[in-house]
C-alpha positions as CSV (number, residue, x, y, z in Angstrom):
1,X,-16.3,-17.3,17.2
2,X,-13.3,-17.2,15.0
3,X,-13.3,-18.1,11.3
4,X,-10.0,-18.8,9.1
5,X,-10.0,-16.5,5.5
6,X,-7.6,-16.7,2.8
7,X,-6.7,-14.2,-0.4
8,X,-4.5,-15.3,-3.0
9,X,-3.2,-13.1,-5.5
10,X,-0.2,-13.3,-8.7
11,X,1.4,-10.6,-10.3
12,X,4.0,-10.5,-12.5
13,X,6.7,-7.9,-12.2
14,X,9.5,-6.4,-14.4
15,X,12.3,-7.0,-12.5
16,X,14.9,-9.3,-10.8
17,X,13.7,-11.9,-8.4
18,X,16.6,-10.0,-6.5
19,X,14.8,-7.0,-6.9
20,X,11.5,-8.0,-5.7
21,X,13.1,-9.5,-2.7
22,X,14.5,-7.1,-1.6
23,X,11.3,-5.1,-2.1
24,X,9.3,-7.5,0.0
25,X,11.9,-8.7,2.7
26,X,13.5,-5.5,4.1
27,X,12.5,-2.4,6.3
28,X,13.3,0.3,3.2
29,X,11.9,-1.8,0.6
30,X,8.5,-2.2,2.0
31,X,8.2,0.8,3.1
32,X,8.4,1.7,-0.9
33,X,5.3,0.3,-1.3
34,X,3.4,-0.8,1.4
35,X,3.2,1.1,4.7
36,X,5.7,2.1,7.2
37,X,8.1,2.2,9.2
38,X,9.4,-1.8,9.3
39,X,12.0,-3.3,11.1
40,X,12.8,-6.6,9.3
41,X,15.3,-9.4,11.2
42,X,16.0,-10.9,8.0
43,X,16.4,-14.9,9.4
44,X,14.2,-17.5,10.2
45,X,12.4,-16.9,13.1
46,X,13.4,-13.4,13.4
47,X,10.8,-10.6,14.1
48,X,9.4,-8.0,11.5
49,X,7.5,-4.8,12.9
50,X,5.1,-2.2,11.1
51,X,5.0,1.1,13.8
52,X,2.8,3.5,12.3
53,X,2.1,5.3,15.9
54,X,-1.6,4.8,15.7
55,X,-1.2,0.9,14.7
56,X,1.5,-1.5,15.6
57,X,2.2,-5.1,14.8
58,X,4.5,-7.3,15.1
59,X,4.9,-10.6,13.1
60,X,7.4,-13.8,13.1
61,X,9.2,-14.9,10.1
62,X,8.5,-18.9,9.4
63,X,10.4,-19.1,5.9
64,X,13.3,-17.2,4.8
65,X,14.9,-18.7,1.1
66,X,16.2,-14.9,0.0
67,X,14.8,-14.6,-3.2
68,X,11.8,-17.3,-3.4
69,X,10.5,-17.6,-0.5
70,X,9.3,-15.2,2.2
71,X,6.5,-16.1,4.3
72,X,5.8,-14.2,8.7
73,X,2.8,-14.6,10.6
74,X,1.4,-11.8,13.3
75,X,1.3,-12.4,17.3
76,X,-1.6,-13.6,17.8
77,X,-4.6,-10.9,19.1
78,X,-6.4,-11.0,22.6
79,X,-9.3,-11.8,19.8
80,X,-7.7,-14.6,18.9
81,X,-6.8,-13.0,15.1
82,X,-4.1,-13.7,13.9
83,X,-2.5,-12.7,9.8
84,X,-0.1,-14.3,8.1
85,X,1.5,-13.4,4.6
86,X,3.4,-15.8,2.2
87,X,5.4,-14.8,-0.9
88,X,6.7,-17.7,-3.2
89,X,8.8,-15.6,-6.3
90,X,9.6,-17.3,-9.7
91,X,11.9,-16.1,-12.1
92,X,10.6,-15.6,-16.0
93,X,12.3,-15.1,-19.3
94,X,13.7,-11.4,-20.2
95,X,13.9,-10.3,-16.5
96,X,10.5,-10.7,-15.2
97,X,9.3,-12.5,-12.3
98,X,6.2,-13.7,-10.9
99,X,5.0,-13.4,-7.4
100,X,2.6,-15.3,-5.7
101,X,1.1,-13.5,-2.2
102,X,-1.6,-15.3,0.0
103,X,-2.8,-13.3,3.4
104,X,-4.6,-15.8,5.7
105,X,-5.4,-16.2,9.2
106,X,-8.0,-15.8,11.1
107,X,-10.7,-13.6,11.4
108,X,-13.0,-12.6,14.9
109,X,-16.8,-12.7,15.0
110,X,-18.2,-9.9,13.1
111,X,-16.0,-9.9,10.5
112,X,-16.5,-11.9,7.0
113,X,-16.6,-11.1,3.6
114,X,-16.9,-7.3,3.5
115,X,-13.2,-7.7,5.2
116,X,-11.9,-9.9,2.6
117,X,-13.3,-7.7,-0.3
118,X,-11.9,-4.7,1.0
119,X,-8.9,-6.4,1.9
120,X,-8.3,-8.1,-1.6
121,X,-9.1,-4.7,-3.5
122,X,-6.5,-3.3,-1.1
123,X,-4.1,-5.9,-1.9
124,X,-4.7,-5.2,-5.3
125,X,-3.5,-2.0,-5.0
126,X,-0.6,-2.8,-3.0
127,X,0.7,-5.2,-5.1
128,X,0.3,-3.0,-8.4
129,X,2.5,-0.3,-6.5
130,X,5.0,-2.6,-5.7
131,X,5.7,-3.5,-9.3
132,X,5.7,0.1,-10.2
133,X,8.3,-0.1,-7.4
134,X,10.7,-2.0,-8.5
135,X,10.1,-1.1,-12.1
136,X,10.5,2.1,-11.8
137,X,12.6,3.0,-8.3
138,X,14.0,-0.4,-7.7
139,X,17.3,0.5,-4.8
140,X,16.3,3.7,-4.0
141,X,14.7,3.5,-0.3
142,X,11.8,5.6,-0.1
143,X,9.8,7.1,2.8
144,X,6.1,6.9,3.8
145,X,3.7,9.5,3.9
146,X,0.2,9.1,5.6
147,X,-2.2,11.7,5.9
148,X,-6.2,11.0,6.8
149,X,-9.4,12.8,5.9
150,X,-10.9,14.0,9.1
151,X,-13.9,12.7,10.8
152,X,-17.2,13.5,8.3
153,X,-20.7,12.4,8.5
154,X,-21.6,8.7,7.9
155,X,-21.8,8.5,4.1
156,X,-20.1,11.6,3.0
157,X,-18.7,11.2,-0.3
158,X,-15.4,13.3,-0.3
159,X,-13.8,11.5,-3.7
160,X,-15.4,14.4,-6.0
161,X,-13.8,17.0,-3.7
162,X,-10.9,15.5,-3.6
163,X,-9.8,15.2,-7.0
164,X,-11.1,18.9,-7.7
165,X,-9.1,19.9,-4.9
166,X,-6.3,17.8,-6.6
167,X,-6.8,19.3,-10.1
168,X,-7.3,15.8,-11.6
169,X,-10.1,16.0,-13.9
170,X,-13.5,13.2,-13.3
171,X,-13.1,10.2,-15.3
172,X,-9.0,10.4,-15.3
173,X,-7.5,7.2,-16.8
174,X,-4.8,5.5,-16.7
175,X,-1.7,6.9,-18.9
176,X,-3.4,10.3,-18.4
177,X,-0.6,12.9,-17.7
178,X,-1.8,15.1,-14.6
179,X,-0.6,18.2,-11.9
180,X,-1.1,17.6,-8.5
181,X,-1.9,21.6,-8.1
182,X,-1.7,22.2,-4.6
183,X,2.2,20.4,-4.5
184,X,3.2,21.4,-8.1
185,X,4.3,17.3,-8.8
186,X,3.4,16.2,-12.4
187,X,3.0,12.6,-13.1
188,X,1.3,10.1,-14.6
189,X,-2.1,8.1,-13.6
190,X,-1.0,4.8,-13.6
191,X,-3.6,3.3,-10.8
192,X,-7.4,3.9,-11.1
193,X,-10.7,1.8,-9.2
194,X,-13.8,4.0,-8.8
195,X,-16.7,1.7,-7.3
196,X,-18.9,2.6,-4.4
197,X,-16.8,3.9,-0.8
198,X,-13.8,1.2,-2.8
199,X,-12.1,4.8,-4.6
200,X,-8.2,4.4,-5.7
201,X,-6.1,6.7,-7.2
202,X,-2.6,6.7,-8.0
203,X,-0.2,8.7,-9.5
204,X,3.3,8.2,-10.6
205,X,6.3,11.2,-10.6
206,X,9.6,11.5,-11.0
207,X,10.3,11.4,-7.1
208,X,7.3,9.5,-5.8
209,X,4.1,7.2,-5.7
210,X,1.2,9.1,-4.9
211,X,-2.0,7.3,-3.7
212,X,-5.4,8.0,-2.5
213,X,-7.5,6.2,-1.0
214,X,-11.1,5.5,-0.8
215,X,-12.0,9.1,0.7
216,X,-10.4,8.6,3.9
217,X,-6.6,9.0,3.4
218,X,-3.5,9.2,1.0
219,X,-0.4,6.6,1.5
220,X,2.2,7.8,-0.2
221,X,6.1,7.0,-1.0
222,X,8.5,9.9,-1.4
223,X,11.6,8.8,-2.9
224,X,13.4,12.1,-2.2
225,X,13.2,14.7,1.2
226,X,10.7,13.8,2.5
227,X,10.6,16.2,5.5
228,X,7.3,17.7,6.3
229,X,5.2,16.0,3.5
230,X,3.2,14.5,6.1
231,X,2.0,17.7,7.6
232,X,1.1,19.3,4.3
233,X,-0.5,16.7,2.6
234,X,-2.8,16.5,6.1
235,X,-3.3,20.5,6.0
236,X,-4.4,19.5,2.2
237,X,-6.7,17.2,3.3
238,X,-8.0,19.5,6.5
239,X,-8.8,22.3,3.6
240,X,-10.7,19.9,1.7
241,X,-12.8,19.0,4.5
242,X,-13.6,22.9,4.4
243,X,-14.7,22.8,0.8
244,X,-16.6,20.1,1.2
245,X,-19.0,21.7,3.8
């Protein structure tokens, strides 16, 4: 059986409405922030595709009001799942704005709440880079770099190794100033969430958003050359495998 599921979220962002739409309703601006590549046909009814090579979708756009009101839902799955995102903006005093996001859809058999509390944590985190985004990088595209922890043993807990591998101290908070050793890239902490397997990191530099995730993989967005960064962030991560053993 199939089940519906909904997660709501607000955040409130330093920036434009203008900004944030353009961060959440073309190809280079969510790519910034969220993952990549997407092809956005920027009209009602037009088509919006995520091709990450492992992992395709492809969703249709149901409202398009540039700057308030974004909303696409995804074909629907041979399970009968099917996701939809909505994005109502609102412009505030002083050149904020506040944006509204709710996923919903619906879910297949064997999936429940574990999927909507990763989900929403993961949202969390998306949402908070975003802002950083536009705050910080607003009009300059930037590219996405994925790289994944290989295969370990059911349970492993990688998250110590990782940040020693990193050179980011235990306990690291936000504000903290830090040196990603192995790349040379000083920045700031600006994203933290240690609970259980539910591990975030994220750091902010002059030509990028760094994060990590959990223990499996790093997502981040390179606003600069971005040639090759996939491949040695991925040797990173094999290496840390080895240091782990």
């Amino acid at each position: 059986m199939t089940h519906e599921f909904e997660i709501s979220k607000e955040i409130e962002v330093e920036g434009t409405p203008e900004q944030v739409w353009d961060a959440i309703a073309t190809g280079p601006g969510i790519d910034s922030w969220f993952m990549g590549p997407h092809t956005v046909d920027g009209r009602l009814g037009g088509r919006m595709t995520l091709d990450l090579g492992f992992f395709k979708e492809s969703s249709t756009i149901t409202a398009w009001e540039p700057g308030k009101h974004l909303a696409y839902s995804s074909d629907k799955g041979e399970d009968g799942t099917v996701h939809a995102m909505e994005y109502l903006i609102e412009a505030r005093d002083q050149g904020t704005t506040v944006l509204r996001f709710v996923h919903s859809g619906i879910l297949a058999d064997g999936w429940g709440d574990e999927f909507v509390d990763q989900q929403s944590k993961g949202w969390d985190m998306y949402l908070f880079t975003m802002a950083e985004y536009v705050k910080h990088f607003a009009g300059k595209p930037g590219t996405y770099v994925f790289a994944q922890w290989p295969e370990q043993p059911e349970g492993a807990d990688n998250w110590p190794v990782l940040l020693r591998e990193l050179g980011v101290p235990e306990g690291a908070k936000v504000g903290d100033e830090v040196t990603l050793e192995p790349f040379g890239i000083t920045g700031v902490v600006d994203y933290v969430v240690e609970h259980d397997l539910h591990n975030f990191l994220g750091v902010r530099g002059p030509e990028g958003i760094y994060r990590f995730h959990g223990t499996n993989a790093v997502g981040h967005h390179v606003f600069g050359d971005a040639t090759g960064q996939a491949e040695k962030w991925q040797a990173f991560l094999n290496q840390a495998v080895g240091q782990a053993s």
